[in-house]
N, C-alpha and C positions, 0 to 999 in steps of 0.2 A: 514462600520464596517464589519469585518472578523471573522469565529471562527478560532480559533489557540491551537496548543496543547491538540487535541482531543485526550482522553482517552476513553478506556472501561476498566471495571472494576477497574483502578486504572494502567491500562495496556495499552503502546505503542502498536498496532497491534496483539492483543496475540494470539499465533498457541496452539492450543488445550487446550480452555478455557474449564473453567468446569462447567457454567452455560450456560442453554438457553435463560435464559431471563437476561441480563446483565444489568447493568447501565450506562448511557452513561455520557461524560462529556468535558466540552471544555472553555476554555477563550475567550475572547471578544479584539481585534487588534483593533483600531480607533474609534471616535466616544464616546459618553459622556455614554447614557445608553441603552443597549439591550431591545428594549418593545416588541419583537417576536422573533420567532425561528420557523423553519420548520425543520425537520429530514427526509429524504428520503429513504429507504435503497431496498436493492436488494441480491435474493439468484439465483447462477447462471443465471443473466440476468433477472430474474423474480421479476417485486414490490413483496416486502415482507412487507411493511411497507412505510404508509406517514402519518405523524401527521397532514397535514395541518399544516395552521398556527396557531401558540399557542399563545396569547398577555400573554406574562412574560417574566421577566429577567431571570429565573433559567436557570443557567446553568451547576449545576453538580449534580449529581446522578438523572439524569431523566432515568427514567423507560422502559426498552425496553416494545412495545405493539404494536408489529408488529405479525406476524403470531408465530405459534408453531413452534420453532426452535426441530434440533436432532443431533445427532452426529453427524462429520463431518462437516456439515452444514458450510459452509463459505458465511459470510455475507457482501458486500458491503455498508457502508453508510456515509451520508453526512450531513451534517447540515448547512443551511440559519440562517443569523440573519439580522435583522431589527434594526436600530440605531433611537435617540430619533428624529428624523426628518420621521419616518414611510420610511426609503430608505431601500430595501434591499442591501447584500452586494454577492458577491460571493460567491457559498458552499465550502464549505471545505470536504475535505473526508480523511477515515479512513478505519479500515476492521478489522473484528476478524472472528477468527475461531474455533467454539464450536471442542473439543475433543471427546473423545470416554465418554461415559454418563452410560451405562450399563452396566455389568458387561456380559452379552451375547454378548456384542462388543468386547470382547478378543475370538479370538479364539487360541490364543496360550498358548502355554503354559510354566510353571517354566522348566527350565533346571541348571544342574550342573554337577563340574567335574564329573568324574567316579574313584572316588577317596574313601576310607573309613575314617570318621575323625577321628583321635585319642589326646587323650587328651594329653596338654601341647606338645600338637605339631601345629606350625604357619605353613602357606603352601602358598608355591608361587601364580602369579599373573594367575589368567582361561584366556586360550584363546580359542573360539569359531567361529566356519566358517563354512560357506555357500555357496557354487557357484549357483548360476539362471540365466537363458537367460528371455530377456523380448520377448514378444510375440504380438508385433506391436507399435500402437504410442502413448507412455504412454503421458498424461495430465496432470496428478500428482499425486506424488508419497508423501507419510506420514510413518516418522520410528516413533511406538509409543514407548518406550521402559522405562525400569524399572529395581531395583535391590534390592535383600536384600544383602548388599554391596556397593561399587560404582562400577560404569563401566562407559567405555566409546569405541565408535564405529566407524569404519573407512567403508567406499563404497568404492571397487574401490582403496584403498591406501589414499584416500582423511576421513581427517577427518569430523565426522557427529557433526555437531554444535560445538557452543563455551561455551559452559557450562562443569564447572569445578565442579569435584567432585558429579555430577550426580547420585543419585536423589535427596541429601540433605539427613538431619537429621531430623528426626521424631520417635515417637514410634512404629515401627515397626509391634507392636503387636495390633495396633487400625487405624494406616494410612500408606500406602506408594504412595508415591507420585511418578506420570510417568512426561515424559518430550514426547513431539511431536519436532517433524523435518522434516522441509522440504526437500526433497531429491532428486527433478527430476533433477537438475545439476547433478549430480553427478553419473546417469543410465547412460549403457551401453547397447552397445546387448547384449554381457555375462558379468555377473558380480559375484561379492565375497564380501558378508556382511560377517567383524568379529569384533566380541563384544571381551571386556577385564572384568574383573571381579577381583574387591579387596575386604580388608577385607570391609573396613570403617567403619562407627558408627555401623554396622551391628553387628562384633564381633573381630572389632578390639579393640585395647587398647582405655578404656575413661575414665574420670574423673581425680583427683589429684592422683589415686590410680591405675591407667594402668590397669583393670580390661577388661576381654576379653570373648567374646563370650558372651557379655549379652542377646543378642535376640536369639541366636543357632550357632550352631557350623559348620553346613553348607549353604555358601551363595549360590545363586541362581541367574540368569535375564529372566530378560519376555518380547521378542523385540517382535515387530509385523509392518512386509512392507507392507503395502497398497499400490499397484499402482491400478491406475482409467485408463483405455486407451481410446482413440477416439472416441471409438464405441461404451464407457458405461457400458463396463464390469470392474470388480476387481478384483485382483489378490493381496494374503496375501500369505509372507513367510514370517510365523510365527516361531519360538523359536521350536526347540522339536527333538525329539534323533535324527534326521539325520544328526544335527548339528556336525564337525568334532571337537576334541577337544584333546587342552595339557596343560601342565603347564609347559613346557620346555622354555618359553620365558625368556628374558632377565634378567625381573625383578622376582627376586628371593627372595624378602621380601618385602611386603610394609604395612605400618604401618600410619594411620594418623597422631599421634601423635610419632611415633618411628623413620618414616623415611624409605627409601626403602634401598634395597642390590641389584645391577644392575649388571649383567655379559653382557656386551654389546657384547660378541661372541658368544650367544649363541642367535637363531630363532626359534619359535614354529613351531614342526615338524607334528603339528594335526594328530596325529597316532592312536591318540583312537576317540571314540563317547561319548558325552554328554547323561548325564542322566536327566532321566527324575525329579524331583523334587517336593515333595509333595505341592501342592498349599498352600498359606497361607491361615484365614478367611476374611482375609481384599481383598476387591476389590481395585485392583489403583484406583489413583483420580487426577487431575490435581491439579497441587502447587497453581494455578494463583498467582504466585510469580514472583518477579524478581528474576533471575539466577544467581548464581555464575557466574562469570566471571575473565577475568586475564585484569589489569590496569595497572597502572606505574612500569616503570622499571628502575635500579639504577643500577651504574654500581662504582663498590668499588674504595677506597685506600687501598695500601698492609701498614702491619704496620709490624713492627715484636716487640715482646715483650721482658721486658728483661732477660727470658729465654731463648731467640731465637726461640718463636714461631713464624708463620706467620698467620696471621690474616687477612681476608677483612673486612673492613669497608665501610658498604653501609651507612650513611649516616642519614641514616633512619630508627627507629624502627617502624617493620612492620609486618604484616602475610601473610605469601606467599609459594612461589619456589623456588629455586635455578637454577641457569641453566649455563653452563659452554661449549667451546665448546673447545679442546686443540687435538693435534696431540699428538699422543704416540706409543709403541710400545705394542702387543698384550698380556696380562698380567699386565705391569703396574696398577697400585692401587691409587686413589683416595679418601682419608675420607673430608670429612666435616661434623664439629656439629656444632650449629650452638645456638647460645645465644642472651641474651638481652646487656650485660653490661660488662665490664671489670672490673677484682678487684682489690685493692686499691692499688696492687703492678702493674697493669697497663697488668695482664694476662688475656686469655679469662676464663670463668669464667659460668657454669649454675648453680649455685649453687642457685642463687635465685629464681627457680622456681622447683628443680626438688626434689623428693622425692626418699623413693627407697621402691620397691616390691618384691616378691618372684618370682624366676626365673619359677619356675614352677607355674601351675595354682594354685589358693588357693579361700577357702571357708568363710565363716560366721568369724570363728574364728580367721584367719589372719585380715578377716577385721575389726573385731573390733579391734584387735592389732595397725592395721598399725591408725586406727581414732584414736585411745586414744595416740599415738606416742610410741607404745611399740614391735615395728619392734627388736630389738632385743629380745625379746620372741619367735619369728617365726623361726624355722628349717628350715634348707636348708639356699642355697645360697639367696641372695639381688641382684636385679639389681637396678641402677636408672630407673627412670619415670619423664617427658617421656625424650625418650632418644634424638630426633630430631638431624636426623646426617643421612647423602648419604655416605654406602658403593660403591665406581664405581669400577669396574674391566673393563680397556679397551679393545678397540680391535683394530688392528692392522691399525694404521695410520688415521685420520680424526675422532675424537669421541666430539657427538652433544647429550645433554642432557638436559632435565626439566626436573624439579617433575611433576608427574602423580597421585600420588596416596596418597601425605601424606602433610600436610601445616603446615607452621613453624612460629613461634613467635621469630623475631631477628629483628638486627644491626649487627652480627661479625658473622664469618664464622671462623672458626678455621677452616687449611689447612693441612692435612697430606699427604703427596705426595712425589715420589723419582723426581718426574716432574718440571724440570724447568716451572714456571709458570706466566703469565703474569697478573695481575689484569683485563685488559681489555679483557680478554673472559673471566669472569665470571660477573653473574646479578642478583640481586633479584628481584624479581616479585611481586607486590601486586596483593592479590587475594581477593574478597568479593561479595557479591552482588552487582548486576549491577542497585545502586541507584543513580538517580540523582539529581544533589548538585542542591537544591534549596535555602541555603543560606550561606549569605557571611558578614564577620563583618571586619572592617577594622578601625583603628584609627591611633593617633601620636604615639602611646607607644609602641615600638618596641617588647618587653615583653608583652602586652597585646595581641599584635598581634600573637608570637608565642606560646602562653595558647590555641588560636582560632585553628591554627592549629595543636598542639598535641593531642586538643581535637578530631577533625576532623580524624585524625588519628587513634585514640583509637578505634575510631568508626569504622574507615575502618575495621580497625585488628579484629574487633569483632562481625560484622553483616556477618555471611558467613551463609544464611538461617536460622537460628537463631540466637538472641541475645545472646552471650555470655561473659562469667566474662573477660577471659583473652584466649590471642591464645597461650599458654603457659602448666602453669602447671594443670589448669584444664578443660577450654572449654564449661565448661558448660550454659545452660539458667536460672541461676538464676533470678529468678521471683524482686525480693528486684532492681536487675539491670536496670530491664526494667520501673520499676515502678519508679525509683528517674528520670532515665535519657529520656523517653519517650518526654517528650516536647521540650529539646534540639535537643534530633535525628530529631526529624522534622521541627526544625528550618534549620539544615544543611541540609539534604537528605528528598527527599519525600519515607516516611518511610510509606505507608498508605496499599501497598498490603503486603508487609513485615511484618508488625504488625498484619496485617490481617490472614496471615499465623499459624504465633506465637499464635496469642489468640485460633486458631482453636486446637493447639497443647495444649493450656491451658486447653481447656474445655475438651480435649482426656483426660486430667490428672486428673484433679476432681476424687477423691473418692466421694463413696454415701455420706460422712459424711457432704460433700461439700469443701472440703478443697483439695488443690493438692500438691505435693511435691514443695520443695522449687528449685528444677531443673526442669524443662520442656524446651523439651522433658528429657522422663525417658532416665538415664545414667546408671543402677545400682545404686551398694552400695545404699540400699534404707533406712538402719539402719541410715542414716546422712542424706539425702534428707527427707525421709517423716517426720524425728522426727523433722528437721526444717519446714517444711512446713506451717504450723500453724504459724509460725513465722510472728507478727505486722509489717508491714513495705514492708514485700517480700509474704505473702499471701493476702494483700488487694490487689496485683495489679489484683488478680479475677475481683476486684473491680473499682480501679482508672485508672487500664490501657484501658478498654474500655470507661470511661467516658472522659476521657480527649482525645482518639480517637473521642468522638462525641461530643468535643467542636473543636476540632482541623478541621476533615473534614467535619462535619455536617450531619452524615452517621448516620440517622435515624436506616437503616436496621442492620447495624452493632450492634448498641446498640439493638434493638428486638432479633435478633440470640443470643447476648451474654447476655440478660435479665435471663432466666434461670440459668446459672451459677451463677451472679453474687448475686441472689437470694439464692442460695442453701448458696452460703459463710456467706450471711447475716444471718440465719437460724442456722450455723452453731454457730460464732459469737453469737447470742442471749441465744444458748445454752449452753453456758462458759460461761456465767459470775458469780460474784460471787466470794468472797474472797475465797485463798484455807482454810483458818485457820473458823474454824465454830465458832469462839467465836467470832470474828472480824465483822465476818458476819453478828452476829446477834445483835450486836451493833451499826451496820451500817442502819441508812434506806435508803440509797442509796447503799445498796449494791451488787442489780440487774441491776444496772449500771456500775458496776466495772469491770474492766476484769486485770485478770491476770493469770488463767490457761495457763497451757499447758508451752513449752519450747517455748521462745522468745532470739530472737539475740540482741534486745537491740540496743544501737545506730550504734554500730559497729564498731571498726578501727576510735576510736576519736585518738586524741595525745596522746600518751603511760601513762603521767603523770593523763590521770582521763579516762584510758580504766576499767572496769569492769570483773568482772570472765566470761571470754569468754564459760565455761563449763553449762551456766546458773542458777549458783546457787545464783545467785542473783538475790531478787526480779524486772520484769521487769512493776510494776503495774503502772506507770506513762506514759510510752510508749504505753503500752497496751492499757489502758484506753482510753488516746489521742487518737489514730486511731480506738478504737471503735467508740467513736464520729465523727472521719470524715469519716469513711468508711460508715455511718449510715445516714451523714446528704448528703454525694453523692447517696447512695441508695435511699432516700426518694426523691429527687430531679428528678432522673432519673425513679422512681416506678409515680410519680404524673404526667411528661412528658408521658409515655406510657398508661397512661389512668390505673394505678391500684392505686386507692383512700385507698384502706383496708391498702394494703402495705406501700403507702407514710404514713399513719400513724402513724404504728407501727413501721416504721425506724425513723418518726421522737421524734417516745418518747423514742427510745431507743438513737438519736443523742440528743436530751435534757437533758438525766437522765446523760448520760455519762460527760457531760458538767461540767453539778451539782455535781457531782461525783469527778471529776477532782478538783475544784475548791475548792470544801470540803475539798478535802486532801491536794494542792497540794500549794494553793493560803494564804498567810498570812499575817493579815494587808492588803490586796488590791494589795501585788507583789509578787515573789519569791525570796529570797536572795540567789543566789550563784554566784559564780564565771564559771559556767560550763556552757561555752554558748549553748549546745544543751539543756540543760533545761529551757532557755529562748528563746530560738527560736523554739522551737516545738511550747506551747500554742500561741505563737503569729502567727506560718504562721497556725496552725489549728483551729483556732476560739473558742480558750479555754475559752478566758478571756471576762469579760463585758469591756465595753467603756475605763473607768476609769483606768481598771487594766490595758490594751493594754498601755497605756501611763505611765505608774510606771514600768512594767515588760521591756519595750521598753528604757527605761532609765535607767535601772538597767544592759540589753545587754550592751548598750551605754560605764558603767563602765569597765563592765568584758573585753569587748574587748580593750579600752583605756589601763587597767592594767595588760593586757598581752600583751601591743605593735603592736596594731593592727594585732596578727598574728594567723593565725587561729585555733579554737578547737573546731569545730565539728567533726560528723564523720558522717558516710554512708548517714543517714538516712535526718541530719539536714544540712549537706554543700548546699544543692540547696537552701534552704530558707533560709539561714542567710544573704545573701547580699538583697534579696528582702525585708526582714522584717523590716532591716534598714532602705533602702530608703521609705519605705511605713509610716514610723513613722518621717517624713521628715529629716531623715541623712543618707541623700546620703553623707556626705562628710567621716562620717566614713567606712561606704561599699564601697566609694572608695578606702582608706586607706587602708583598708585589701586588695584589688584586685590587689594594686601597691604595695604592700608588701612583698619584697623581703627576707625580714629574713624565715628562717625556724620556724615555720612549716607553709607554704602558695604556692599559685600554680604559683607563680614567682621563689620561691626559687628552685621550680622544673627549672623551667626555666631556671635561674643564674648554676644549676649544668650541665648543656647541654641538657638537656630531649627532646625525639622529639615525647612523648607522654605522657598520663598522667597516672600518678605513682598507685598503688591499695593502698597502707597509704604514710603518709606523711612523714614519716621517710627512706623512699624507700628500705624498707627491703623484699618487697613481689613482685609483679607481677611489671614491669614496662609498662604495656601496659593493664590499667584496665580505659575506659573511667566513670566513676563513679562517681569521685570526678569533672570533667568537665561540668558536668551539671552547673557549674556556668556561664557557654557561654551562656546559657537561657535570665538571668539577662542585656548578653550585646547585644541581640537582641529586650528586650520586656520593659527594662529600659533605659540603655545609648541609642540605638538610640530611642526606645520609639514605636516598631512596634507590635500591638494583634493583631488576629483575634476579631473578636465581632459579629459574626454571620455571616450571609448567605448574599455575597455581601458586608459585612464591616469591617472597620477597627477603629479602633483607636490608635491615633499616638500621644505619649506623653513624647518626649525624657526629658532625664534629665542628661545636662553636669556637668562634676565634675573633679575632683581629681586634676593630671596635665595633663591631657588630654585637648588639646588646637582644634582636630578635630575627628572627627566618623562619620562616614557610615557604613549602614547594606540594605542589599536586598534579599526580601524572594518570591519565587513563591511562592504561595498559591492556594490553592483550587479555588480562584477568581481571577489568576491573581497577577502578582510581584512587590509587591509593595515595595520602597526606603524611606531611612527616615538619610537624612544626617546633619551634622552642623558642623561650625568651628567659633572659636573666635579670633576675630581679634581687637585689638584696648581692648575698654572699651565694645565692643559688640560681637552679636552672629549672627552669619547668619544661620539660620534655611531651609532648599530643604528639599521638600518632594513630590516623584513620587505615584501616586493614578492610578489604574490599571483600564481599560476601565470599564462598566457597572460594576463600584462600588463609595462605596461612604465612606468616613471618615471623625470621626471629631478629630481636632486637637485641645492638647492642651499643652500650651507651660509656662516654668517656669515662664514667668512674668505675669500670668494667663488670659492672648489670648487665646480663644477659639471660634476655627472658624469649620462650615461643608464646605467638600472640596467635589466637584467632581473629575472628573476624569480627570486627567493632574496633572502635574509640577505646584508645588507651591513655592515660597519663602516669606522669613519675615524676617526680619533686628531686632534685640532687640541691642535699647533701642526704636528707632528711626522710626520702620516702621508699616506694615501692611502687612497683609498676601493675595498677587497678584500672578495671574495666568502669568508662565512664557512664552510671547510667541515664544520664541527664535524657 
């Protein structure tokens, strides 16, 4: 037996980690179960650490307890395991390396143009330079470097890492995040560090509303060179006025969301010097994220429209670059903008995502204009938002281009050009966090199969350091997003330091009141963020997105760090309740169980025919109520887990009253009669109902979807549970039905229309690239092939075939190893595989109610006919 796939922190090898004391973690290769483990580790050649030998299977989040690590500090280490036979196996090794931890470890400092800003004026791309000779035999070299903006750094001509759009998105005003880089490849005897500097989430255009300069109106970067030589010494060239500096470079606009204006004849002439830069209050701090990075590339069809436009078609709805490479003559011009969709006349077309703003900067008053959609109220000019289009101006013979500085949400590239052009020099680029795909769902239904990957996709387009809605018209981390689709993402990608990132950004948002906007990170426009915030469904994820983190990894400390928040929410919550109307209230004796203050969003984006006044003027007290109660009975679960008894209490009488409350109002005769499948699928995936009612409200769903054609009519909140609640009330055959249901409104009909993502409503009149409604890929991971987690080292595997699906496979790395769960029908039977991942153990249980505990290996089972044997092939 072997460990494999050793992690720290949730991290491949991570260069300038931000703890010392890390968590270590690793799979098990051969062998039935792990009964020991030894850890070894070493800091430059020196033990720093040996566990001995430990008798236990744990093999993830064990505890660094080795010496007092510090910055810099790079740590070699290994780990032994022992297999159920007491053999050890070979170590395996790994290595991280803690970052800069102090804020006395920057000795550099902020720099920026030497420029004045003025208002409603955008300003080209900063370039900043350095020349240094090294002064013997450097050992190694560390760029720490940081931005309020993005930037990105080249040694030498050679670019400094693969990380895209550098440093990410965060609130600005409570975190910014640095990146480390390793750089002794790339030293010389004399050399020339130059940094680039854009707007970015800094105070470039965000949100549906192109709103600019949220954090300040002057960006800034904070590099710092560490080289270590031979002999022991360090030498920092750090950031600061001697830096040479212009804004003469090429690129001459760039916008995240707007897109750049490139004069590719023009070179920064570094004529002036960098100023110095008021430090922020925030210290950096290491992301311990995975990174932006640049992944698959697509290379178009030309179409032309029947206007005679020219269009590329990649193929693929995506979030990315653009990149082009064509011969021209000096002056020649280039436009691209660039879309989701063609319009029904068959033209390229942004209309469904873009909004329009005032050309010039604007205040309070525009923006509540432009929220309430009263944009002709506003003086002055309009532009669209965002605009996502590459102004090029070439240069004379051979012109080679990417986006650098701004990322697009498309499929079509509208072409304007005097340029004979070829399809084959231009490309799209996906851009995202560098997560990997730890699972895969695969069956006979062709349709089924591309639901899995447009889902997958949504996801791509929308994990770029944070969780966001759409790569499109607004970008944002809405909280409601992360909280429906959080168990899907981790079926496909291991989302653990990712998420991990996010919730830090969470608890940065938290008001004292305990409640945080309904974007995180802050975006602006906070008149429509914070008044949603409060909002049931997208502010419990304070709540459910960390618990379902420590059902997913088993990450103890994660849920202690995020105890406090998720306490303050709760707190928050008990202190709303209560009817608004005081006559109601006092005729109620449950009516400190109620909740329905404050502005709630409601289901959201059901089927147009039973959506709701999206304004909130409809009461949202049935919603509300509901995720009082489950927000209350996961707090009390997770308050009685960490050892607080006072708390599990008082969450569990307010996850009780809530109940009772619910049930009072909401339950009659023992069901609910409507027609409106999110009010039959809420109480039953949130434990509204007693025994009796679960089977009368489950029968009643049963109707409503029968008598709408098996086609769907939920929305935001309820689409992930309505195919679970079905098969959980044993009709799987109808949540098949709806999943192979091709009519509109269903996520096939998406499919049957060409979709190569998934749509933000069903009608596909908004975002085409919102993974939200996808969350129903969960169901074909943890139902159809039948794969949970169930704790530390376990699994449960409990496929359930159905619809016209004749075959399925699913395989997920996991915390413990990758476990498989396949079957195909053949004849009048089933043939049941299932792969069980080294030092683990699951029990299986199979529809003709076989129920076997499996160790670790290859299983199969035959129904009608067989038994469940280990395969020894």
């Amino acid at each position: 037996m072997k460990a494999v796939r050793l992690r720290t922190e949730y991290l491949d090898r991570p260069l300038g980690l931000g703890t010392a004391a890390p968590g270590l973690s690793w799979n098990c290769d051969g062998g039935t179960t792990q009964t020991a483990y030894r850890i070894t580790a070493t800091r430059a050649g020196e033990p720093v650490w040996d566990s001995g030998k430990i008798v236990s299977s744990r093999m993830t989040h064990v505890a660094w307890e080795g010496a007092v690590l510090g910055s810099r500090d790079r740590v070699e280490w290994a780990v032994r395991v022992w297999d159920e036979h007491d053999v050890p196996g070979e170590p395996a090794s790994s290595w991280f390396e803690v970052g800069l931890l102090d804020a006395s470890d920057w000795s550099s400092g902020w720099i920026t143009g030497d420029y004045r800003p003025r208002k409603h004026e955008r300003r080209p791309v900063d370039h900043f330079r350095r020349t240094f000779a090294v002064d013997g035999d450097v050992v190694r070299a560390r760029l720490y470097a940081t931005a309020r903006g993005v930037f990105d750094a080249q040694l030498n001509g050679h670019r400094v890492g693969d990380i895209e759009l550098a440093p990410g998105s965060t609130d600005y005003r409570r975190r910014i995040q640095y990146h480390a880089f390793d750089v002794a490849d790339l030293l010389g005897s004399e050399n020339t560090l130059e940094l680039r500097l854009a707007d970015g989430w800094f105070r470039g255009s965000l949100g549906a509303y192109g709103q600019t300069n949220v954090f300040g109106r002057r960006s800034s970067v904070l590099a710092q060179l560490e080289m270590t030589y031979a002999d022991g010494r360090r030498e920092t060239i750090g950031t600061d006025d001697s830096f040479a500096w212009s804004c003469d470079g090429p690129i001459r606009f760039a916008d995240l969301q707007d897109g750049e204006i490139v004069d590719a004849r023009m070179t920064p002439t570094y004529g002036g010097r960098a100023a110095r830069a008021a430090a922020p209050d925030v210290v950096p701090t290491a992301s311990d994220n995975v990174v932006p990075r640049t992944h698959e590339e697509f290379s178009p069809t030309l179409l032309t429209t029947p206007s005679g436009a020219r269009v590329l078609d990649f193929g693929q709805n995506l979030a990315g670059f653009v990149g082009f490479t064509v011969t021209a003559r000096a002056g020649q011009r280039i436009r691209l903008r660039m879309g989701e969709i063609l319009d029904e006349e068959g033209e390229f077309t942004q209309a469904n995502f873009q909004l329009r703003k005032p050309v010039r900067e604007f205040g309070r008053v525009s923006e509540l204009l432009l929220m309430t959609q009263q944009e002709q109220r506003i003086r002055g000019e309009l532009q669209p938002t965002p605009k996502q289009e590459v102004e090029y101006i070439c240069a004379d013979g051979v012109n080679e281009y990417r986006t650098r500085f701004a990322v697009f949400g498309f499929r079509y590239a509208l072409v304007e050009t005097d340029l004979d052009i070829d399809p084959a020099d231009f490309r799209a680029i996906a851009v995202y966090s560098d997560l990997e795909q730890t699972g895969d769902f695969e069956c006979s239904h062709p349709g089924v199969n591309q639901l899995v990957s447009n889902t997958r996709w949504s996801m791509k387009g929308n994990f770029l350091d944070v969780p966001t809605d759409c790569p499109t018209r607004e970008r944002l981390g809405w909280t409601g997003d992360m909280q429906v689709f959080f168990d899907t993402a981790a079926s496909f990608m291991d989302v653990a330091a990712f998420t991990r990132k996010w919730l830090r950004d969470l608890r940065d948002a938290q008001n004292r009141k305990g409640v945080a906007p309904a974007v995180v990170p802050y975006n602006g426009v906070a008149m429509m963020y914070d008044a949603t915030g409060g909002s049931v469904g997208w502010a419990d994820a304070l709540v459910l997105v960390p618990y379902r983190f420590w059902k997913r990894y088993g990450d103890d400390d994660l849920l202690r760090e995020c105890y406090p928040m998720m306490r303050a929410y709760g707190e928050y919550l008990i202190g709303r309740t209560g009817r608004k109307d005081r006559k109601a209230a006092a005729a109620d004796p449950l009516d400190r169980f109620v909740y329905e203050k404050g502005m709630h969003l409601g289901e959201w984006l059901e089927p147009e025919e039973f959506r709701d006044d999206v304004r909130g003027k409809t009461p949202r007290t049935e919603e509300a109520t509901a995720y009082l109660h489950a927000t209350m009975a996961h707090l009390a679960e997770i308050a009685a887990f960490l050892g607080e008894p006072a708390d599990a209490a008082r969450y569990t009488e307010y996850a009780d009253g809530a109940k009772q409350a619910y049930r009072r109002m909401f339950v009659v005769d023992g069901s609910i009669d409507t027609d409106r499948q999110a009010k039959l699928v809420r109480p039953l995936a949130l434990g509204l109902l007693e025994e009796d009612e679960r089977a009368r409200v489950a029968e009643r769903l049963v109707t409503a979807v029968e008598s709408r054609g098996h086609r769907i009519g939920t929305g935001f909140l309820s689409t992930p549970f309505v195919l679970p609640v079905l098969s959980e009330a044993g009709r799987a055959d109808v949540a098949y039905a709806m999943l192979e249901n091709p009519r509109s409104p269903s996520w096939l009909a998406e499919v049957e229309a060409g979709a190569t993502t998934v749509w933000e409503d069903w009608e596909g009149e908004e975002s085409r690239n919102h993974y939200s409604p996808g969350a129903v890929c969960q169901w074909l991971f943890d139902t159809v092939a039948g794969i949970r987690v169930a704790g530390e080292n376990r699994f449960e595997i409990a496929p359930v075939p159905g619809g016209s699906l004749t075959s399925a496979s699913a395989t997920y790395t996991s915390q413990y190893g990758t476990v498989r769960s396949a079957w195909r029908i053949y004849g009048d039977g089933t043939a049941f595989e299932v792969d069980i991942p080294s030092n683990t153990t699951a029990t299986l249980r199979l529809p003709d109610g076989t129920e076997a505990e499996l160790g670790a290996g290859r299983w199969r089972y035959a129904v009608p006919e067989g038994e469940v044997t280990p395969d020894r092939r």
